[in-house]
N, C-alpha and C positions, 0 to 999 in steps of 0.2 A: 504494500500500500504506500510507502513511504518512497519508492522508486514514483509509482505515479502521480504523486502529490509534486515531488522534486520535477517530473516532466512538466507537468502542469502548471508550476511555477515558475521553471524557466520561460513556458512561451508566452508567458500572461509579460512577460519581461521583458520578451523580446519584441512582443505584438505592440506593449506602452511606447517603450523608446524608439521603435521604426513605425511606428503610426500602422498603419493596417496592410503591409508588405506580406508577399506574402510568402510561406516557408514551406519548406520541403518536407513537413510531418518528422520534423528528426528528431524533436524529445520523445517519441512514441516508442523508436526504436532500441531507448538508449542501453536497455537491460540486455540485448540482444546480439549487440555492437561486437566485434571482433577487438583488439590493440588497436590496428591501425586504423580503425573509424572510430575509437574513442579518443585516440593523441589527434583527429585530424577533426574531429566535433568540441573538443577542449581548445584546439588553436583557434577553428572559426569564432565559436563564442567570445575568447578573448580577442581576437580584431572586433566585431562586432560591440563589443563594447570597449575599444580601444575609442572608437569610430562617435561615441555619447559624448554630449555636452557632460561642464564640468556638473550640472547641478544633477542629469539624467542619471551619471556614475553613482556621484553621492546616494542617489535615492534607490539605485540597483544594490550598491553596495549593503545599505541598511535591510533590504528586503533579505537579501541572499545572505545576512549576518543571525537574521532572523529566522531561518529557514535552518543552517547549520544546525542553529540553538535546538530547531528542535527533532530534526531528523540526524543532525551527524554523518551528512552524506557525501563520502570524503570527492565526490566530482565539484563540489558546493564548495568542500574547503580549497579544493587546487583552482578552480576561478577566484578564490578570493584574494587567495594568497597570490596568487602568477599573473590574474587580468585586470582586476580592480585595484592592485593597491601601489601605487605611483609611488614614492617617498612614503610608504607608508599612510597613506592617508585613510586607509578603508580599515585596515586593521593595523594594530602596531608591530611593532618587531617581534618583542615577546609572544603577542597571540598566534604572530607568524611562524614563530619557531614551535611552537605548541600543535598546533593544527597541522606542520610538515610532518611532525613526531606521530600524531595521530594516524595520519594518513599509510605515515611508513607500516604502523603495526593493525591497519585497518584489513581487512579478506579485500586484495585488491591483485589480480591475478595480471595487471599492466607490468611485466619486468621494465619496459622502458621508462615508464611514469616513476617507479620507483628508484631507477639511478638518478632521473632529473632530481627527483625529490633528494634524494643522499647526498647529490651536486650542492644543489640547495641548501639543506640543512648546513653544510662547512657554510658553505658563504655568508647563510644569516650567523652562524654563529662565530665565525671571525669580526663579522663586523658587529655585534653585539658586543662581543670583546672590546673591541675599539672603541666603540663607545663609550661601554663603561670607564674604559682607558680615557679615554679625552673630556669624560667628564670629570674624573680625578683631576686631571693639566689643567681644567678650568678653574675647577674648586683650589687648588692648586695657586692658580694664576688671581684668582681673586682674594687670597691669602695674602700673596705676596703685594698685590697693589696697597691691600689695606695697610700694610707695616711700612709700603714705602711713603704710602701717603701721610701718616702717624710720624714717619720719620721725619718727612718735608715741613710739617709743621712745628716738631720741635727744633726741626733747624731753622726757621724761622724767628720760632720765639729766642732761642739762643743770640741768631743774630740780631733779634734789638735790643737783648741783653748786655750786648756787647756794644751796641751805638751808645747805648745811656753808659755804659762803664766809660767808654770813650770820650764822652762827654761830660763825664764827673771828672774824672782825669784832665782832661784840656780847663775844666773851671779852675781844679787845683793849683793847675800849676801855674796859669794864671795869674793866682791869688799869692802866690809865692813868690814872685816874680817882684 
């Protein structure tokens, strides 16, 4: 049931954002699909919404986020993950690397999907890495602005410390004179 709710919802998806075009009956078939008609129906879907306005993405992505939620239909999470999410924007890194992981250990008989996917999973998690890394350099980096800008100001105050010393001295001697 949960196969053709997920067909169902892709075309109600597909039919919103291409207005009433019309389609080759291909979520019908999708349980049915060989490898190379489900890597070649996961590419068309991600051009086709490569192909969406920014707001049409947004609204496909929130649907198919909702649909995950509640079927866990890992062709749902590899559109989300691989076609919707530009920098991240449909889902985050973390739910990225979660939903790879899932997929990896989901009954999914795609050898090919699954190397992409293993591909995948290094890259987000190198660059998760990195991030975490470069949000240390920043935390980091805002550390050290703080102490120099703390320093800039005592060395300020120092130095009119030193104007008025300079100028009790010049009175002095001055006055000694």
């Amino acid at each position: 049931m949960t196969h053709h709710l997920f067909r169902l919802f892709l075309l109600l998806i597909i039919l919103t954002s291409h207005g009433c075009q019309t389609l080759n009956d291909s979520l019908k078939t999708w349980v049915t699909l060989d490898d190379q008609d489900q890597i070649q129906r996961l590419l068309k879907y991600g051009k086709q919404y490569d192909e969406l306005s920014k707001e049409q993405r947004r609204s496909t992505c929130k649907q198919l986020k909702q649909d995950y939620e509640k079927q866990g239909n890992w062709q749902t999470a590899w559109l989300l993950v691989y076609s919707l999410n530009d920098n991240f924007n449909c889902v985050s890194l973390k739910k990225s690397l979660a939903m790879l992981n899932t997929i990896q250990t989901m009954e999914n008989p795609n050898k090919q999907l699954q190397w992409v996917n293993k591909n995948q999973l290094k890259l987000l998690n190198n660059l998760n890495t990195l991030q975490k890394q470069n949000n240390k350099v920043h935390k980091r980096n805002r550390y050290i602005h703080t102490k120099l800008d703390q320093a800039k100001q005592q060395l300020e105050e120092l130095n009119a410390k030193i104007q008025d010393l300079k100028a009790i001295e010049t009175s002095i001697n001055r006055k000694t004179q």
